[in-house]
N, C-alpha and C positions, 0 to 999 in steps of 0.2 A: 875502676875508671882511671885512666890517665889525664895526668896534670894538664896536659897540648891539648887535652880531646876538644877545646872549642877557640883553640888559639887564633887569633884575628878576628873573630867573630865581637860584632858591636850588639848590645843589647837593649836595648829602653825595657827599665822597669817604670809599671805606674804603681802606684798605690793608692788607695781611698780608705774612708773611714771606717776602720773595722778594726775591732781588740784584738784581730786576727794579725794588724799591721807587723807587730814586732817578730812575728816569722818570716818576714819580708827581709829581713835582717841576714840570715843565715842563709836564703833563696841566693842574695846576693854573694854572699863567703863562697859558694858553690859554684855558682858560676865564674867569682872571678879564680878560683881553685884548680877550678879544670882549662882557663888560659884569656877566659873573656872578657872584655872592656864594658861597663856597665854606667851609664847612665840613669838619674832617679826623676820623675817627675810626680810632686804630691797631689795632691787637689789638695782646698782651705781646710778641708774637715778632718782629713788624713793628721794634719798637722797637731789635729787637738791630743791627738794620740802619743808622737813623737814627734823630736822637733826634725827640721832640713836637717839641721851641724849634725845631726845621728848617722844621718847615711850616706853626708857628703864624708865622712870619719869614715868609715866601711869602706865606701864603691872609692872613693879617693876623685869628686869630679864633683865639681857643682850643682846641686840641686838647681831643678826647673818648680818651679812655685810664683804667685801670682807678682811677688816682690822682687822676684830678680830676672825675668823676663825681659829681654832685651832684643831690641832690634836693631842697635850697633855692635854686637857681636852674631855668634851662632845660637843663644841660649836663648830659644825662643821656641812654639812648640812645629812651625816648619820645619826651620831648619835640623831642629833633634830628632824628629822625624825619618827626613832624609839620612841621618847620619848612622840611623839603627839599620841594621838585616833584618830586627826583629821586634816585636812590641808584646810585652807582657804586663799584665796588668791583674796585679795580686797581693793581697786580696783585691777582689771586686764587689762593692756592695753594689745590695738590690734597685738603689737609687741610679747608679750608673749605668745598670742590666737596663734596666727601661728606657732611661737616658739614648743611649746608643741604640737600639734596637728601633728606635723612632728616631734617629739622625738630629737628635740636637745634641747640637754642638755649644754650650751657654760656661764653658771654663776651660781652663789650659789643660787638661786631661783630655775630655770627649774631644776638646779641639784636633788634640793630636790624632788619638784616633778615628774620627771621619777623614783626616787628610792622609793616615798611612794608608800605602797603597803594598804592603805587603803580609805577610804572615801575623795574627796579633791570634794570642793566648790570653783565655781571661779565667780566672781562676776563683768561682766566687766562694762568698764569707758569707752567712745573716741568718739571722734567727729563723727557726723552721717554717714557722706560720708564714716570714715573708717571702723565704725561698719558693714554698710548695702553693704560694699563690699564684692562681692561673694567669694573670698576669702577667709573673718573674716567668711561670714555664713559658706563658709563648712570646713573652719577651727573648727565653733562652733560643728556643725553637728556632726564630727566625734568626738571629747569629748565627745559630749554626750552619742555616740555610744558607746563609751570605760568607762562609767561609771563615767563621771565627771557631778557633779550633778552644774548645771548652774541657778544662779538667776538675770534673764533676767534685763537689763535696764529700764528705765522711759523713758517717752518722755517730752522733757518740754523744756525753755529755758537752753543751756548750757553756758559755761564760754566764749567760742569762739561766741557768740552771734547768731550762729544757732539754730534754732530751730528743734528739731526734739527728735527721738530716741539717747540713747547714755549715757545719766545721770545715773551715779552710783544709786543703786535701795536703798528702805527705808534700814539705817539700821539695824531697828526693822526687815525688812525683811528676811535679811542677818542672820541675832539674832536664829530667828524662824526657818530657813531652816538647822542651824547648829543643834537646840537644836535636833531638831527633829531626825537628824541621827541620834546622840549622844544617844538619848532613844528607839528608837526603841523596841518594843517589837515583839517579834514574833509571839506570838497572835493574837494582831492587825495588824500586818504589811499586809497591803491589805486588808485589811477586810471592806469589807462596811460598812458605821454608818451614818443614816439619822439622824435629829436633829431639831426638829420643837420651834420657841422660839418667845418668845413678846405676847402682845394681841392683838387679831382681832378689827380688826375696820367695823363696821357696817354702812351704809350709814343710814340715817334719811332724807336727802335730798344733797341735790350737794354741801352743803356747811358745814355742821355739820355730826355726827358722832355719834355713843355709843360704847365704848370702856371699857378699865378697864386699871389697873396704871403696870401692870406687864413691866419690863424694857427689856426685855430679855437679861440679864446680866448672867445669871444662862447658858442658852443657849449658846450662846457665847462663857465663861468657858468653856460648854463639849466641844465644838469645838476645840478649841483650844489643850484640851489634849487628844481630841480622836487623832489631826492632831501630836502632838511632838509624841504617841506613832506609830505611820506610819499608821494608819488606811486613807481610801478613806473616806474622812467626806464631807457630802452634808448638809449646812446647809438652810432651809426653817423657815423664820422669817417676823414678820413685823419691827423688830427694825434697824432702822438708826446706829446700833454701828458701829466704826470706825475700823476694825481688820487687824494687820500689817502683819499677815503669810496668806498664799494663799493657801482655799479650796474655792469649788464650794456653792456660796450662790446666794440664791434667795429670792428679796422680795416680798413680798406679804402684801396684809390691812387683806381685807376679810376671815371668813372661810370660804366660797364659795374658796375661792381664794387658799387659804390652803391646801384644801380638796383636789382640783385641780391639784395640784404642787405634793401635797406628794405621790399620786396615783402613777403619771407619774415616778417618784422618784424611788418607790417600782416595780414598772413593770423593769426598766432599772438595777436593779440590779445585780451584779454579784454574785450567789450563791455559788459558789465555795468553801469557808469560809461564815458561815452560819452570815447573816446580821444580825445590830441592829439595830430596832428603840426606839429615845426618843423622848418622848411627851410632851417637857417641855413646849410648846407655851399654852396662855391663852385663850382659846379660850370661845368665848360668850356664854354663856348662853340661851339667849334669843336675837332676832333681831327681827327689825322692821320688822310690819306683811306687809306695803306695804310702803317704800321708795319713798318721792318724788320728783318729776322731778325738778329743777333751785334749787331757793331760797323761802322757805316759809315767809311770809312779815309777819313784828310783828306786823305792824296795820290793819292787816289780821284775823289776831289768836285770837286777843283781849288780854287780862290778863289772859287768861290762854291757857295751851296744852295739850290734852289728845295725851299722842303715846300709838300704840297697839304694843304689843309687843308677840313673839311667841316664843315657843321652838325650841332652833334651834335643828338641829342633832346632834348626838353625835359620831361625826369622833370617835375616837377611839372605841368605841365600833362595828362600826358597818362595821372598816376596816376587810379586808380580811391578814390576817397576818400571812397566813399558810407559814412556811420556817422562822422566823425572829423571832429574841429575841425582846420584846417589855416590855418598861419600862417605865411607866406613871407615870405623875407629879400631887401633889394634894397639895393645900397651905388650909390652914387650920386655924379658928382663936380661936376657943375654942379648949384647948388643953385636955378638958376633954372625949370628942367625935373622937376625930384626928385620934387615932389610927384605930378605930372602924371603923369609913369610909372609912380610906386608904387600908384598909382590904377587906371591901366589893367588895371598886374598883377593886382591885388584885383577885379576885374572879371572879366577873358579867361580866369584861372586857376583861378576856381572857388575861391577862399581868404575865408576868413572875417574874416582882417587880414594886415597887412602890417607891417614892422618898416621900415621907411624909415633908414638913417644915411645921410647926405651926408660923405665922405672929407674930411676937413682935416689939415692937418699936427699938429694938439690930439688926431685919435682917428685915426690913419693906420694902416693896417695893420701887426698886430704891438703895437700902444699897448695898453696896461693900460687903457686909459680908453675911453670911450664915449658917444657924441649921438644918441637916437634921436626918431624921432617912431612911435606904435603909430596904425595906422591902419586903421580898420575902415567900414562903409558907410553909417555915420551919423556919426563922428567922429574927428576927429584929438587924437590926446596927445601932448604933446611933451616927453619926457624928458630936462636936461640934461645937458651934462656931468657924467660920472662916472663910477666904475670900474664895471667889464665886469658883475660880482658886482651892484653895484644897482641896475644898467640890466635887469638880467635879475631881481632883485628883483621891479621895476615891470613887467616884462613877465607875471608869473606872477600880479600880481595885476588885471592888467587882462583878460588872457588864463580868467577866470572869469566873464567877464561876457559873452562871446561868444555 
């Protein structure tokens, strides 16, 4: 994530009474992290929690709460209102889910939100029993129906030593589901974008492997900002990364397995806005020509191993990609030839552009960091040095003009 990613952007946080408040804390470090202006409005009950001076210390801007509500200045829940792009309100307890969902408006919270008239995120908190009360659900239901954009709970142990559904959700979560409204593009917004990433892993027998060191970091990245600008992103990987915003991924080892997934992938598409595919996964080269069954024994083998090894397919060449923007990945280690090949590939492959990186030891496999050049049949772009997140930035808005 970069620091700018939501620079000018105005926020209203609310917050209500929930043990969950004090993650409210660090919602706001994040937001104001990545460049944004954050406003706080409590309810009375919020406050039994923590006091105002806590998060007016944090966001650095005056809490809104029943005592400092003014009508000769702007601190009042109108005009804060007006002042937000955005209304978040997290935690949210069950009190307020019903509250709202039946349009009372009876405190400086709900007030605000019955009068925002734009995008509002509510993120609730509460013991299992009162969340999964039919109730809180068609209390939730109908929000959602009226356009409140809801970032579901955890299930896990809570503070009241139930266990279940209920826990305030990541709030990297909460982070992600904001950024995302807040960019939106309209381009993307719905547009299908599959995403293929990491390197296949090949069986040799049931306990070893041939692989290659690709991280799927790169991968990841476009996910990540296909998903802030509102794009449907499906991502198809073998990499274990950990990602805090919610798109549809699938793991997978194999390129059998790849091959498999990304088919099905492309068949389920919504055509409507014409799809993209990116082909950033590493896929093998060659795989073992006959994989064997348990564990090969090393005092089987003797001092040495002959494996055979075969061409595998070359998925991207030989997908059916009629309807879809398709943009192929090619790492490269001589930088004297790089061009030359990424070219051919943009060519033989039937790809719309090409992402060219040339491997140095600055962006080496595994590196945070990234050098691309975007390469399409009338020009080259050359992206420097930079993390994975703004190289994939840059790809997302070059990748609109294909």
């Amino acid at each position: 994530m970069t620091r700018n990613l939501l620079d000018g952007k105005k926020i209203l946080l609310g917050v209500t009474g929930s043990i969950a408040i004090y993650k409210s804390l660090e919602l706001i470090r994040l937001f104001i992290k990545a460049g944004a202006k954050v406003k706080v409005i409590m309810s009375e009950e919020a406050k039994r929690f923590i006091t105002p001076l806590t998060f007016e210390a944090i966001s650095q801007n005056e809490v809104l709460h029943v005592k400092t509500e003014s009508w000769s200045n702007e601190l009042n829940h109108i005009h804060s209102g007006k002042w937000a792009d955005i209304f978040v309100i997290a935690p949210i307890s069950v009190n307020t889910i019903n509250k709202l969902s039946h349009g009372i408006a009876d405190n400086l919270l709900t007030q605000t939100a019955i009068a925002f008239n734009k995008h509002i995120v509510i993120a609730p908190s509460a013991n299992t029993n009162m969340m999964l009360n039919p109730i809180t659900q068609e209390s939730l239901a109908k929000l959602q129906s009226l356009g409140y954009e809801i970032v579901a709970p955890q299930t896990k142990l809570l503070a009241c030593n139930d266990e279940g559904m209920g826990a305030l959700a990541d709030v990297e979560k909460i982070f992600y589901k904001t950024a995302s409204l807040l960019l939106e593009d309209d381009f993307w917004k719905d547009r299908e974008v599959i995403i293929t990433g990491g390197g296949t892993v090949e069986k040799i027998d049931d306990v070893r492997c041939l692989s290659n060191f690709s991280s799927g970091k790169q991968a990841s990245a476009l996910a990540l900002a296909f998903y802030l600008k509102g794009a449907k992103v499906s991502l198809i990987t073998s990499s274990d990364i950990a990602q805090a915003f919610d798109i549809q991924t699938l793991h997978v080892k194999s390129s059998l397995e790849m091959k498999e997934a990304l088919i099905k992938a492309m068949q389920k598409v919504d055509k409507t806005k014409t799809p993209y595919l990116f082909m950033a996964a590493a896929v093998s080269d060659f795989i073992p020509k006959t994989p064997k069954k348990g564990k090969m024994k090393k005092e089987e083998l003797g001092n040495s191993l002959s494996l055979e090894l075969v061409a595998n397919e070359d998925i991207l060449a030989n997908l059916t990609k009629t309807g879809f923007k398709v943009i192929g990945f090619k790492a490269e280690m001589d930088a004297k030839v790089a061009l030359h090949n990424a070219q051919n590939m943009l060519n033989h492959k039937g790809l719309n552009a090409v992402c060219l990186n040339v491997i140095e030891e600055k962006n080496s496999f595994g590196s945070p960091n990234n050098a691309v050049s975007f390469i399409t049949h009338d020009e080259v772009f050359a992206f420097s040095l930079s993390s994975k997140f703004e190289i994939a930035q840059k790809i997302v808005e070059h990748a609109k003009h294909l």
